[in-house]
N, CA, C and O atoms as a Tinker XYZ file with bonds, in Angstrom:
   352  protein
     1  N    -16.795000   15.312000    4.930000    73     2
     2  CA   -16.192000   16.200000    3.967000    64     1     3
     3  C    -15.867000   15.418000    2.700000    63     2     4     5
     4  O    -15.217000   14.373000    2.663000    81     3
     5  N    -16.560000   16.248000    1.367000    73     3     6
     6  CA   -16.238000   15.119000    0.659000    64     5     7
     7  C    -15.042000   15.442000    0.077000    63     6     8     9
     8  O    -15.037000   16.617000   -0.290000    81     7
     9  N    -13.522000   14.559000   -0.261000    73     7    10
    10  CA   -12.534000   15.262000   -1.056000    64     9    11
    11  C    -12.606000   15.321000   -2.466000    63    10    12    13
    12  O    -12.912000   14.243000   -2.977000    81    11
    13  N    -12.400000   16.337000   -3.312000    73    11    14
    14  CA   -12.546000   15.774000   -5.043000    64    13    15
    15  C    -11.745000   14.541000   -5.651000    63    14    16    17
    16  O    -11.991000   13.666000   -6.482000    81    15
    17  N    -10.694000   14.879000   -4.860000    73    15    18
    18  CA    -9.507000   13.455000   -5.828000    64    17    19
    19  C    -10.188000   12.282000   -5.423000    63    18    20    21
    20  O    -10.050000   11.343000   -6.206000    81    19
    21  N    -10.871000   12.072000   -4.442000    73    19    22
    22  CA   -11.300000   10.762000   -4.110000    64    21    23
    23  C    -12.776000   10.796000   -4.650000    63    22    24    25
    24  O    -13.520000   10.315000   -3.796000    81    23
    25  N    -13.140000   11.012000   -5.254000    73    23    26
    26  CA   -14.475000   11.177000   -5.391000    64    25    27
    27  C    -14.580000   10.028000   -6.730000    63    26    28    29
    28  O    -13.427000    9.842000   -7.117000    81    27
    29  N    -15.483000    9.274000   -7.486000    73    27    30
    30  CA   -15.593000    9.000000   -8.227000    64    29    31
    31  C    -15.927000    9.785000   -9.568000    63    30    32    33
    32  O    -16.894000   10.540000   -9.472000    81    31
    33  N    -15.304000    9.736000  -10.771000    73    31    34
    34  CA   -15.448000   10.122000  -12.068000    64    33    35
    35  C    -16.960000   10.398000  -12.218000    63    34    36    37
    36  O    -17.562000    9.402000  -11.816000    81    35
    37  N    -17.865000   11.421000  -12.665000    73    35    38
    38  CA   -19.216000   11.320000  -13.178000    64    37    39
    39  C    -19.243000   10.278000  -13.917000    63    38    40    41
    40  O    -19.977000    9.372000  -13.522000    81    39
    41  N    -18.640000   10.109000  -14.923000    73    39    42
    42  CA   -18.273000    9.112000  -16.001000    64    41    43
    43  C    -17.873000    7.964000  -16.159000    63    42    44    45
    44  O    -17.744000    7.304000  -17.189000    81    43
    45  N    -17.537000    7.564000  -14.400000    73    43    46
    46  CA   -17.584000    6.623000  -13.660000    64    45    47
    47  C    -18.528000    5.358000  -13.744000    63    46    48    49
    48  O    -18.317000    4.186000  -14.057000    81    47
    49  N    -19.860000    6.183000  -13.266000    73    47    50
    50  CA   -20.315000    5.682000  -11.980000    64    49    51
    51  C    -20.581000    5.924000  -11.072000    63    50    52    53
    52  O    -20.270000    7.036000  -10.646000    81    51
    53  N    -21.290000    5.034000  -10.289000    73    51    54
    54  CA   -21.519000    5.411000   -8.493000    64    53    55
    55  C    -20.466000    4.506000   -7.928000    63    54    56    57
    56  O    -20.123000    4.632000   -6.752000    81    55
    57  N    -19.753000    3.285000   -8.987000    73    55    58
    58  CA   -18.776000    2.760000   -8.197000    64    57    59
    59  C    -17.718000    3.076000   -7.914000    63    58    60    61
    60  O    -16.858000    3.250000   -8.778000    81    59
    61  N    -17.515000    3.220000   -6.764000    73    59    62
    62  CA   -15.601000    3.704000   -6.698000    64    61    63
    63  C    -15.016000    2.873000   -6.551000    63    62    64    65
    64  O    -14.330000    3.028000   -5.541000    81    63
    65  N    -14.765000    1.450000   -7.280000    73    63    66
    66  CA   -13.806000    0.210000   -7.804000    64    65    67
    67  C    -13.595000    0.632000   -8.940000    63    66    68    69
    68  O    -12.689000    0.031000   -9.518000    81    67
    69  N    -14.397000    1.973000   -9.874000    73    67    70
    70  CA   -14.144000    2.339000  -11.311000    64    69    71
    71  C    -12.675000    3.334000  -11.384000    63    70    72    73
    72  O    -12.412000    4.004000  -12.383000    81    71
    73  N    -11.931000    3.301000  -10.342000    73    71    74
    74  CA   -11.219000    4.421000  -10.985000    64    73    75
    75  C    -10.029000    4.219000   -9.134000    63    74    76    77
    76  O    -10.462000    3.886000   -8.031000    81    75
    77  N     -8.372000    4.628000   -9.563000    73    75    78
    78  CA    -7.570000    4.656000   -8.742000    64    77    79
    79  C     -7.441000    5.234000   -8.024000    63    78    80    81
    80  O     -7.086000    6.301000   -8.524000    81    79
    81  N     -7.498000    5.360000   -6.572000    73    79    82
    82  CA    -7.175000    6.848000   -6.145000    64    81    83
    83  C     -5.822000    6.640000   -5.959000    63    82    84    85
    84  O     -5.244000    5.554000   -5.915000    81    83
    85  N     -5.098000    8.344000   -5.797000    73    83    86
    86  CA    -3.846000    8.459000   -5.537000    64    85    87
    87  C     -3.257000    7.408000   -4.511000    63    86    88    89
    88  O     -2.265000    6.681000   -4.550000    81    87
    89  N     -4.288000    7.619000   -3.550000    73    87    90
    90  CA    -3.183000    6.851000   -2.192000    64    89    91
    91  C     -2.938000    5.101000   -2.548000    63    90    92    93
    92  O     -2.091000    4.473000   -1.912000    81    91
    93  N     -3.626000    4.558000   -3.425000    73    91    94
    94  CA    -3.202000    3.052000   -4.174000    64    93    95
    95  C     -2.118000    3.307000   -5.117000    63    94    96    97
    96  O     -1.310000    2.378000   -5.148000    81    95
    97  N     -1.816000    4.424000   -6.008000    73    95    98
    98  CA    -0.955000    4.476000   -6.875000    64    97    99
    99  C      0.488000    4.536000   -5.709000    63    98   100   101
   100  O      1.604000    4.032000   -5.831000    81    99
   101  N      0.000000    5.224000   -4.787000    73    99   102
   102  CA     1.091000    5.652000   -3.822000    64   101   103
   103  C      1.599000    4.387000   -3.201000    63   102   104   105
   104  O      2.786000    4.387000   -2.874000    81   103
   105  N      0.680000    2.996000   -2.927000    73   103   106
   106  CA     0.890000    2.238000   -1.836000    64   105   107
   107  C      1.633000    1.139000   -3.330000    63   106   108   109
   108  O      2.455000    0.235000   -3.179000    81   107
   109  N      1.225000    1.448000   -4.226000    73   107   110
   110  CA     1.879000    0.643000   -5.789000    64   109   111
   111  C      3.278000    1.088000   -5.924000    63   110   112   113
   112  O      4.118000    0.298000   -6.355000    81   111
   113  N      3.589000    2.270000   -5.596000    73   111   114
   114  CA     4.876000    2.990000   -5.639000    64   113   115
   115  C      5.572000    2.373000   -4.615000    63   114   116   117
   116  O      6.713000    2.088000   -4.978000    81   115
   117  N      5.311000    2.045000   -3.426000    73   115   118
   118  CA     6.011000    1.638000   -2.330000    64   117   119
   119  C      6.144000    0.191000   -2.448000    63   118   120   121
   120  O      7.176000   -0.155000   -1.872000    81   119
   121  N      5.648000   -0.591000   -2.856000    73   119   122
   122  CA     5.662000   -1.699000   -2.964000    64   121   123
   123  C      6.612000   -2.105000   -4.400000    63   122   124   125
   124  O      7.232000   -3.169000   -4.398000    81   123
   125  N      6.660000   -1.337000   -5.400000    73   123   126
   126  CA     7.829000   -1.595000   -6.469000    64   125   127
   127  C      9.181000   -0.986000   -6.221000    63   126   128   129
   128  O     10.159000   -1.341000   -6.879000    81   127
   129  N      9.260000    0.114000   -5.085000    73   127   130
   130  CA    10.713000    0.673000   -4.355000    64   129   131
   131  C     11.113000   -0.453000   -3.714000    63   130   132   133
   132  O     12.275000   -0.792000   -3.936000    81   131
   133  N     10.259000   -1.345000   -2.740000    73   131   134
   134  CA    10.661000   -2.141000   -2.050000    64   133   135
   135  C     10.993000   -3.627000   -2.729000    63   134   136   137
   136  O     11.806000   -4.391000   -2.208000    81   135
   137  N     10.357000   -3.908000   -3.808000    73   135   138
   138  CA    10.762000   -4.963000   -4.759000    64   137   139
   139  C     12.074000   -5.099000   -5.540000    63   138   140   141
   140  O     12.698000   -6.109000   -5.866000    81   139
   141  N     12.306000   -3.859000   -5.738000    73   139   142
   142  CA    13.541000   -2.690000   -6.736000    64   141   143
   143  C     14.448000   -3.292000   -5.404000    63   142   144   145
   144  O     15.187000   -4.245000   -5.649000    81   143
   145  N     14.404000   -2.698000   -3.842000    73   143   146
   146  CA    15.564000   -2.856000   -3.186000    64   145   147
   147  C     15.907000   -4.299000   -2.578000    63   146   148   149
   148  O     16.995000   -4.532000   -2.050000    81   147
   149  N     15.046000   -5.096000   -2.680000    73   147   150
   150  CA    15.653000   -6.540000   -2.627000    64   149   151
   151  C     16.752000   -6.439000   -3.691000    63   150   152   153
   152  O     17.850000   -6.539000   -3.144000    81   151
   153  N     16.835000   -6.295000   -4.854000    73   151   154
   154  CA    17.804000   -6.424000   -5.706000    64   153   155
   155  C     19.226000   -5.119000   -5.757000    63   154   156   157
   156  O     20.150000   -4.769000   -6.492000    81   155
   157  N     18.675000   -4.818000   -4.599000    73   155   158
   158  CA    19.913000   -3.662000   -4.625000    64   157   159
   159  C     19.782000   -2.758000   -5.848000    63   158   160   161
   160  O     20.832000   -2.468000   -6.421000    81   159
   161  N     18.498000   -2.215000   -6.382000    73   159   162
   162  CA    18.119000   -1.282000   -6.988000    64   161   163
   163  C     17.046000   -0.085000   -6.456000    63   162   164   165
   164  O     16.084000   -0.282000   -5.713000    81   163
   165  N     17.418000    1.050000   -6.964000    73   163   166
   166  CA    17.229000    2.302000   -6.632000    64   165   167
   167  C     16.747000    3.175000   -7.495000    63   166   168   169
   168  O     17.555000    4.095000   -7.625000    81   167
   169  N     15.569000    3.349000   -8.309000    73   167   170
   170  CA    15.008000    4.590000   -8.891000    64   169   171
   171  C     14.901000    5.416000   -8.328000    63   170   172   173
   172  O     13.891000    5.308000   -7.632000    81   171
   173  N     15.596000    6.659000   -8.126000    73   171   174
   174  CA    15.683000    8.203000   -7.666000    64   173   175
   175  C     14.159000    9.098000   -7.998000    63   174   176   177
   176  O     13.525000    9.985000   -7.427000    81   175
   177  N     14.038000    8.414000   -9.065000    73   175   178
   178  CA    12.953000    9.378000   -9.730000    64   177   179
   179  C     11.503000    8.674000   -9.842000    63   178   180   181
   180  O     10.604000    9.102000  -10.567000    81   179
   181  N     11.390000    7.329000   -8.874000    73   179   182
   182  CA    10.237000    6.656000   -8.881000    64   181   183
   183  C      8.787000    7.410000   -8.301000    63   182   184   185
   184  O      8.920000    7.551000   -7.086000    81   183
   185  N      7.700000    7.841000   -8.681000    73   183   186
   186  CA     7.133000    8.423000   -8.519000    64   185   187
   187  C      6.044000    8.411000   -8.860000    63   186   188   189
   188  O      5.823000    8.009000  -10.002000    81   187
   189  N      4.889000    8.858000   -7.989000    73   187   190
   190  CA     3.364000    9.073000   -8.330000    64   189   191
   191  C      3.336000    9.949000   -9.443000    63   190   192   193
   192  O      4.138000   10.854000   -9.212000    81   191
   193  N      2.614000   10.150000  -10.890000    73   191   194
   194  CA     2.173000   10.832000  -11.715000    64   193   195
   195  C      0.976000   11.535000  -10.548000    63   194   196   197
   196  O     -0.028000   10.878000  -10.273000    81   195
   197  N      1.209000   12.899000   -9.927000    73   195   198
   198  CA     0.056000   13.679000   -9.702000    64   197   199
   199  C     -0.697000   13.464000  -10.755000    63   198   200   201
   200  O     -1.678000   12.739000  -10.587000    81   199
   201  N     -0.433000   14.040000  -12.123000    73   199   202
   202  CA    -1.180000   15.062000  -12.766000    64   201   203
   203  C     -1.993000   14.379000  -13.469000    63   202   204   205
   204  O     -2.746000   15.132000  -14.087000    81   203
   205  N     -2.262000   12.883000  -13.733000    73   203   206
   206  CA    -2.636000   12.141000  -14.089000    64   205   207
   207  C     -3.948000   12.226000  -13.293000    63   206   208   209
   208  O     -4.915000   12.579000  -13.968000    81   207
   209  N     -4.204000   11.943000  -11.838000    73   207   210
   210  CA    -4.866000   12.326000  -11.107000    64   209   211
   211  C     -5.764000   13.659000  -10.996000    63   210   212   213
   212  O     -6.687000   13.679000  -10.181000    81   211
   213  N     -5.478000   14.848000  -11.871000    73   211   214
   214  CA    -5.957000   16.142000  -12.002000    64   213   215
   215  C     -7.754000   16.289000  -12.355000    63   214   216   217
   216  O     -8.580000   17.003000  -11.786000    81   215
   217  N     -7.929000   15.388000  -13.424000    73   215   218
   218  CA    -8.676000   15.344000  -14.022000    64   217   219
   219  C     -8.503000   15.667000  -15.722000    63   218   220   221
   220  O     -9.508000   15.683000  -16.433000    81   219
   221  N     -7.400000   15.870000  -16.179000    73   219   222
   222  CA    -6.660000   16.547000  -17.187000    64   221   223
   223  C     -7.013000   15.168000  -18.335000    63   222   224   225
   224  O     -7.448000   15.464000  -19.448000    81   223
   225  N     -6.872000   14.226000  -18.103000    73   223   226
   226  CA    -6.946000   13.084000  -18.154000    64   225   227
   227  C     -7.850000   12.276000  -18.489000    63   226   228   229
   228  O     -8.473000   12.000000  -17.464000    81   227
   229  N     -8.482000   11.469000  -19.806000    73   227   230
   230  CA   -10.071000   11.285000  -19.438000    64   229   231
   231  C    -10.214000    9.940000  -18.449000    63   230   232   233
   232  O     -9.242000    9.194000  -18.329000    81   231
   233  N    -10.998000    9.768000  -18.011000    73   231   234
   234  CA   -11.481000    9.543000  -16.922000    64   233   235
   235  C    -11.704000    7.889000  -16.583000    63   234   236   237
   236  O    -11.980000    7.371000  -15.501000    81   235
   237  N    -11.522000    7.369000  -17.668000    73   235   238
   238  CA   -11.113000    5.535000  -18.193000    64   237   239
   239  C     -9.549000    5.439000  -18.004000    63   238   240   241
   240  O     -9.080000    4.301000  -18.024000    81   239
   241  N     -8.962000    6.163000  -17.881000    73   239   242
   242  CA    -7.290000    6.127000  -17.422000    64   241   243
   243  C     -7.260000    5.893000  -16.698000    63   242   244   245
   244  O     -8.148000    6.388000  -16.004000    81   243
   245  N     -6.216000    4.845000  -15.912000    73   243   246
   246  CA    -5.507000    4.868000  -14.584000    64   245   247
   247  C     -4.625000    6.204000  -14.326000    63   246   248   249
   248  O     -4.111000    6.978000  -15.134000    81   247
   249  N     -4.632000    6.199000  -13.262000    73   247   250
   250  CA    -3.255000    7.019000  -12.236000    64   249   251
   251  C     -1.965000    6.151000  -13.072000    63   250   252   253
   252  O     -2.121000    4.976000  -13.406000    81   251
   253  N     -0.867000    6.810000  -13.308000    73   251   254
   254  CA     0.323000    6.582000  -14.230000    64   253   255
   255  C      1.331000    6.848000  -12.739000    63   254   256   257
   256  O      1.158000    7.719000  -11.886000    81   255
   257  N      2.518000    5.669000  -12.792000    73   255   258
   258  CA     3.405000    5.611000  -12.275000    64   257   259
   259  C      4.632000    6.002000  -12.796000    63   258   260   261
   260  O      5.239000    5.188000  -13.492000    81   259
   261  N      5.347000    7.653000  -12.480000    73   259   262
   262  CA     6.636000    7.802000  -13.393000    64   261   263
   263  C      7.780000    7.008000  -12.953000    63   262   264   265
   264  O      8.173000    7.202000  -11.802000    81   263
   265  N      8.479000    6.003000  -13.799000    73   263   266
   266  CA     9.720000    5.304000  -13.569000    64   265   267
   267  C     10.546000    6.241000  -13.355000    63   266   268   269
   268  O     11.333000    5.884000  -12.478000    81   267
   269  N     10.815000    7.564000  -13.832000    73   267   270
   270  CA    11.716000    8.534000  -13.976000    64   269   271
   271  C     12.939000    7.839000  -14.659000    63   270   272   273
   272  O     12.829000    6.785000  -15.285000    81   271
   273  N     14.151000    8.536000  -14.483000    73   271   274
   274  CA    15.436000    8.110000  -14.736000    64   273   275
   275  C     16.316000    7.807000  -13.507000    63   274   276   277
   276  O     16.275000    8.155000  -12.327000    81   275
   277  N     17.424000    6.739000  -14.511000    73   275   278
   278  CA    18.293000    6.197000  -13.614000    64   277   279
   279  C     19.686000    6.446000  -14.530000    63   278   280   281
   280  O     19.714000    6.948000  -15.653000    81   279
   281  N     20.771000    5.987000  -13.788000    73   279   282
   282  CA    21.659000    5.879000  -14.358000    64   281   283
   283  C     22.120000    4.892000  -15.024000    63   282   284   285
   284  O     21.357000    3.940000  -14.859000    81   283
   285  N     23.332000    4.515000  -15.970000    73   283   286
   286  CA    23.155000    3.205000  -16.555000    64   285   287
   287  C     23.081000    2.127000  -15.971000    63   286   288   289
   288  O     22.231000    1.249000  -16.125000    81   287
   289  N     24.503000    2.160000  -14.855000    73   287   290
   290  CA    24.809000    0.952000  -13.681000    64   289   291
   291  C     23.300000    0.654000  -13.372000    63   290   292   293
   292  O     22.844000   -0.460000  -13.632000    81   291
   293  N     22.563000    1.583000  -12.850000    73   291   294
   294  CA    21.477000    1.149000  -12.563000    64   293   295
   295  C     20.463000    0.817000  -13.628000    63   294   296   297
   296  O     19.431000    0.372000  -13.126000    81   295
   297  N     20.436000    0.896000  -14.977000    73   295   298
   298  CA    19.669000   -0.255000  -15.975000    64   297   299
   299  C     20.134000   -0.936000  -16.370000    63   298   300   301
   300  O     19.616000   -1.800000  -17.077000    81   299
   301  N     21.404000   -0.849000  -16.071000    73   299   302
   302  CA    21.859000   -2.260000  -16.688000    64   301   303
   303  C     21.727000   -3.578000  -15.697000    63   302   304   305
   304  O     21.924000   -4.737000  -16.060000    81   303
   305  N     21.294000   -3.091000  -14.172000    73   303   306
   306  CA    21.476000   -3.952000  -13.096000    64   305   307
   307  C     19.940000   -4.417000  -13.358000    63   306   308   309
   308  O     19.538000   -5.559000  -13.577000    81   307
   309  N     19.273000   -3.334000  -13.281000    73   307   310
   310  CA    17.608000   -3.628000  -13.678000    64   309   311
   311  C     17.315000   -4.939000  -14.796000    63   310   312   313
   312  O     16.736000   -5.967000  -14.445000    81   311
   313  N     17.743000   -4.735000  -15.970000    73   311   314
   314  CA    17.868000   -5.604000  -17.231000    64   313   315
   315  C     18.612000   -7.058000  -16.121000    63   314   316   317
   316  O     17.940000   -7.999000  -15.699000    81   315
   317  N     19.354000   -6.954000  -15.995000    73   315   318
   318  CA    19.933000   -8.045000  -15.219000    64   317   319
   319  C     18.880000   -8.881000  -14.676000    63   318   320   321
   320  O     18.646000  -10.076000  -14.855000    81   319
   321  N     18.314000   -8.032000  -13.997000    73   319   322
   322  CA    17.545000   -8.494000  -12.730000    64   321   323
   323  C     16.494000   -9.503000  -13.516000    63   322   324   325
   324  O     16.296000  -10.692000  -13.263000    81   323
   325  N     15.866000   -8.677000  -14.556000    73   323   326
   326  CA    14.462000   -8.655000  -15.536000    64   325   327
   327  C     14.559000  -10.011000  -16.244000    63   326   328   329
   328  O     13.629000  -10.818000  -16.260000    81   327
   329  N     15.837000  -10.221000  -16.872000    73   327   330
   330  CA    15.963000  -11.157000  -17.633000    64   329   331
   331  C     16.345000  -12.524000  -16.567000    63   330   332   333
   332  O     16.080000  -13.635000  -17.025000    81   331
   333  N     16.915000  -12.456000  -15.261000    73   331   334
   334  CA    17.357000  -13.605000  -14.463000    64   333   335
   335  C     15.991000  -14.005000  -14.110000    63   334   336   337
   336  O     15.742000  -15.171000  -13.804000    81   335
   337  N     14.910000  -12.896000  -14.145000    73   335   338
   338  CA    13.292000  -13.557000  -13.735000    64   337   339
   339  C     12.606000  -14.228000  -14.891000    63   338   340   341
   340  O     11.650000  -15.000000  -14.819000    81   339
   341  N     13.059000  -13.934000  -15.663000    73   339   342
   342  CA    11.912000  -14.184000  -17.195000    64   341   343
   343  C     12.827000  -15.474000  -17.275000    63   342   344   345
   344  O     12.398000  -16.170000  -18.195000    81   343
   345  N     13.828000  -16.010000  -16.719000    73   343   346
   346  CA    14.460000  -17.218000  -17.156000    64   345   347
   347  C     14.024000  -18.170000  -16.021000    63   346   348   349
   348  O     14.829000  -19.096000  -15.920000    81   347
   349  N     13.077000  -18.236000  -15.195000    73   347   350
   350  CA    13.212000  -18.754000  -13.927000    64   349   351
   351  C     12.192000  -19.516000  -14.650000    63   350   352
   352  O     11.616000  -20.453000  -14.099000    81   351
């Protein structure tokens, strides 16, 4: 069965290394929640961009990861975090 979201772009190619599928953006999402909670941080609103994925989109784009929003405590802990790495 072939699925469309997984399918490669016409505009592609025949390669499907040309283009993201959802379930990598998804396994990218899980892996920056879990990076986020070593530091005792929490994006509520961390999330796969579906629509990016639609086709809406031209077709040289990646799949887009929404950061969403946080609260301040939580960017200001983020910034914390960001700048104690960029000093290492």
């Amino acid at each position: 069965m072939d699925t469309p979201h997984l399918r490669p772009h016409p505009d592609h190619g025949s390669d499907p290394g040309n283009y993201e599928a959802p379930a990598e953006a998804e396994a990218c999402v899980q892996e920056l929640k879990s990076a986020l909670s070593l530091h005792g941080i929490t994006l509520p609103s961390l999330n796969v961009d579906l629509i990016t994925f639609s086709g809406a989109y031209p077709p040289h784009l990646p799949g887009l990861v929404a950061l969403g929003r946080c609260n301040l405590r939580t960017a200001r802990l983020l910034t914390t975090v960001l700048r104690a790495a960029a000093a290492e």
